[in-house]
C-alpha positions in Angstrom: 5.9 37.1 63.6 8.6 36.7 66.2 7.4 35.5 69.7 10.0 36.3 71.8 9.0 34.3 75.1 7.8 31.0 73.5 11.2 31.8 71.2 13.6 31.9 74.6 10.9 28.7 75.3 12.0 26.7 72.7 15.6 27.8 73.1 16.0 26.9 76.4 14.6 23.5 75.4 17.4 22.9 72.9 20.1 24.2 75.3 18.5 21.0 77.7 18.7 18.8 75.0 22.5 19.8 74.4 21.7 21.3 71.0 23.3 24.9 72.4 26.0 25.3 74.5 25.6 27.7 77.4 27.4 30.4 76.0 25.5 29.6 72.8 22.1 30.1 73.9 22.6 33.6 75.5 24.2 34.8 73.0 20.4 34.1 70.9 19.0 35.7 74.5 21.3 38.7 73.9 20.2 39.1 70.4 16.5 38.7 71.3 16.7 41.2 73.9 15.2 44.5 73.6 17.8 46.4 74.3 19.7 45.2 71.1 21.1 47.6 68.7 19.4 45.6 65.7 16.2 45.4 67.8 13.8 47.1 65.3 15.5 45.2 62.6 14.4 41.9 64.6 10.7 43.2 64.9 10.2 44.0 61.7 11.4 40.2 60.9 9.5 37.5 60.3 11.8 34.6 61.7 14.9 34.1 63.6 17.1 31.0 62.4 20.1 29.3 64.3 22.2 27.5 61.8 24.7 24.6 63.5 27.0 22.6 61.9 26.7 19.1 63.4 28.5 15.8 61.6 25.7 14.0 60.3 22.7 16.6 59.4 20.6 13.2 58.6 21.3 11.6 61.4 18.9 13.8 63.5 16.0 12.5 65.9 13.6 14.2 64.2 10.6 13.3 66.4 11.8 15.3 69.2 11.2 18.2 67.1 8.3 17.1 65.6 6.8 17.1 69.6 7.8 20.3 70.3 5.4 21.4 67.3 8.4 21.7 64.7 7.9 20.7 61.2 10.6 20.5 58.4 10.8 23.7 55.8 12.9 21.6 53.7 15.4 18.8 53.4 18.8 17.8 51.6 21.7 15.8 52.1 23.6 17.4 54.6 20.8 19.8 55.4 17.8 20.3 57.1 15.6 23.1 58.8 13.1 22.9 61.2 10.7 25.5 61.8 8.3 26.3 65.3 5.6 28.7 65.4 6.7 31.1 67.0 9.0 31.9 65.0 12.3 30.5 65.4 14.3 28.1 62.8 16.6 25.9 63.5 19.0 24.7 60.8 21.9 21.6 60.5 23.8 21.3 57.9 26.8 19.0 57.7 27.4 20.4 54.3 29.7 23.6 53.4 27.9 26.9 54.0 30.8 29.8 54.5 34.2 30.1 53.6 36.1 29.2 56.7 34.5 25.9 56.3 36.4 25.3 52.6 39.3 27.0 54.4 39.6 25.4 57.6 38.0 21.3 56.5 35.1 22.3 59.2 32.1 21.8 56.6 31.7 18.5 58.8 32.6 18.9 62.1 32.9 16.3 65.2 31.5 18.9 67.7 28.2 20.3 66.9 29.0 24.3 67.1 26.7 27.2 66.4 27.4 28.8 62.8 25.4 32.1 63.2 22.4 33.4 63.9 20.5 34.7 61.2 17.1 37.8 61.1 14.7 36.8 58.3 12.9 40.2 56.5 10.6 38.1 54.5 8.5 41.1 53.5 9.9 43.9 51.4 8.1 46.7 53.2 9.3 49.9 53.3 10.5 49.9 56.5 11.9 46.6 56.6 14.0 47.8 53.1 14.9 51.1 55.3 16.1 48.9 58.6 17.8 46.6 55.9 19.8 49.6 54.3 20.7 51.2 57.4 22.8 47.9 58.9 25.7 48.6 57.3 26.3 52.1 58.3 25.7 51.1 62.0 28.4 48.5 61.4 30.5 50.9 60.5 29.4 53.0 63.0 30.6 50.3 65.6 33.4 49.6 63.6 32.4 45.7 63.3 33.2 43.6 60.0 30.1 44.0 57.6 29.9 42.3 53.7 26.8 42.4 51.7 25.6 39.8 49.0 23.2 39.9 46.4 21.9 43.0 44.6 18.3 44.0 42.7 18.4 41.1 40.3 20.9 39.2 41.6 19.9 37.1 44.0 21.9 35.3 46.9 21.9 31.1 45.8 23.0 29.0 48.7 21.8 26.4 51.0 19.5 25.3 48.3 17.5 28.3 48.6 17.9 32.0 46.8 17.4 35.2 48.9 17.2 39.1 47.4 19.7 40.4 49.2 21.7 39.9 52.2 24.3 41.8 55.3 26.5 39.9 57.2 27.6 41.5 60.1 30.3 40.2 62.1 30.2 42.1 66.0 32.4 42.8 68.5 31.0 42.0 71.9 30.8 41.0 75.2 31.3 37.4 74.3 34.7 37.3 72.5 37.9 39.1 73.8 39.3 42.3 72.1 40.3 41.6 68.8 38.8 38.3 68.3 36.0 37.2 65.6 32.6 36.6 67.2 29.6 34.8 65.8 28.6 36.2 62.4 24.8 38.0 62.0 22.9 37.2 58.9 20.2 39.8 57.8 18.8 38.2 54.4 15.8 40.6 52.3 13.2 38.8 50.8 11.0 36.0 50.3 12.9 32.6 50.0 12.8 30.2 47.2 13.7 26.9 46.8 16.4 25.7 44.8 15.4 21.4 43.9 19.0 21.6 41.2 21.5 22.9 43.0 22.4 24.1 46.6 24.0 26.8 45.2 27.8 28.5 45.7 27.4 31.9 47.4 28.7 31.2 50.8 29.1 32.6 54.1 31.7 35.3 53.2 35.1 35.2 55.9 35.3 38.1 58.8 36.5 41.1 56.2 39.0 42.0 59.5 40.3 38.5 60.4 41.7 35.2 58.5 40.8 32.7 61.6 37.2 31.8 63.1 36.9 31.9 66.6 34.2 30.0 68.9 32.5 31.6 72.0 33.7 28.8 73.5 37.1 28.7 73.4 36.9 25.6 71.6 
């Protein structure tokens, strides 16, 4: 389960060791807060992942992770993912994960950015099925971008993993300017299982309202 201080913890140590810029890391605190409209959807998850494309995914110092208690889920070329107890996953990847990065030539980029911020619903409870089926009408509630992958029996393949089922939800919020694209959410259903063949082709779908990405950061 999801410990939200030693979470903020462990993200304010990556935002000193330059991982996260500043407006990066509170846009994970604004996520993590309670006040959130996905809050339940974020207790009823198991894990929280930040996914940041950086140029050289195996190029990382791995022991600084390893003392702060991290250990790696799994490893590729191009990819990697650390996990920490308390519940927060950190993920590089140098390799394409989303359409704007076969769009744009950003699959490898000089500047390590963050990608999105994903909510992991590891168990198919109930409630976690009913939070999961109720995202996309609050994203058209809000009228924010929303596009689901996967369905019963057809699984999400990417990142050399396969997921049920999957909402993307792409916000408008205090962070970006009217109109612009801000920092996609990923809500994935299910247990995860790894894929040793391939790393699979179902990418990060495109903003269904806009054609360019935009960073917090202006950059």
């Amino acid at each position: 389960m999801i410990d939200r201080d030693q979470v903020l913890d462990r993200l304010n140590w990556c935002r000193e060791n330059h991982w996260f810029a500043d407006c990066e890391y509170e846009r994970l605190n604004h996520v993590l807060h309670p006040d959130h409209v996905f809050a339940e959807s974020l207790q009823a998850a198991q894990s929280i992942h930040a996914h940041l494309k950086v140029r050289d995914a195996d190029a990382l110092p791995e022991q600084n992770f390893f003392d702060q208690g991290a250990w790696i889920h799994y490893r590729k070329p191009g990819f990697v993912k650390f996990c920490f107890p308390a519940g927060i996953n950190m993920i590089f990847s140098s390799i394409p994960i989303s359409q704007d990065d076969l769009r744009d030539g950003t699959a490898s980029s000089e500047k390590m950015f963050l990608d999105h911020i994903g909510i992991d619903l590891r168990q198919i409870t109930p409630e976690a099925t009913e939070l999961f089926d109720q995202l996309p009408i609050e994203a058209q509630r809000r009228g924010w971008g929303h596009i689901v992958q996967g369905s019963p029996g057809n699984p999400v393949y990417c990142c050399h993993v396969e997921v049920g089922r999957k909402h993307w939800i792409y916000p408008e919020d205090r962070f970006t300017s009217s109109g612009a694209k801000s920092m996609p959410l990923e809500f994935a259903l299910g247990e995860l299982v790894l894929n040793d063949i391939s790393s699979g082709c179902d990418l990060r779908p495109s903003d269904p309202r806009h054609h360019l990405p935009v960073s917090c950061c202006g950059s």
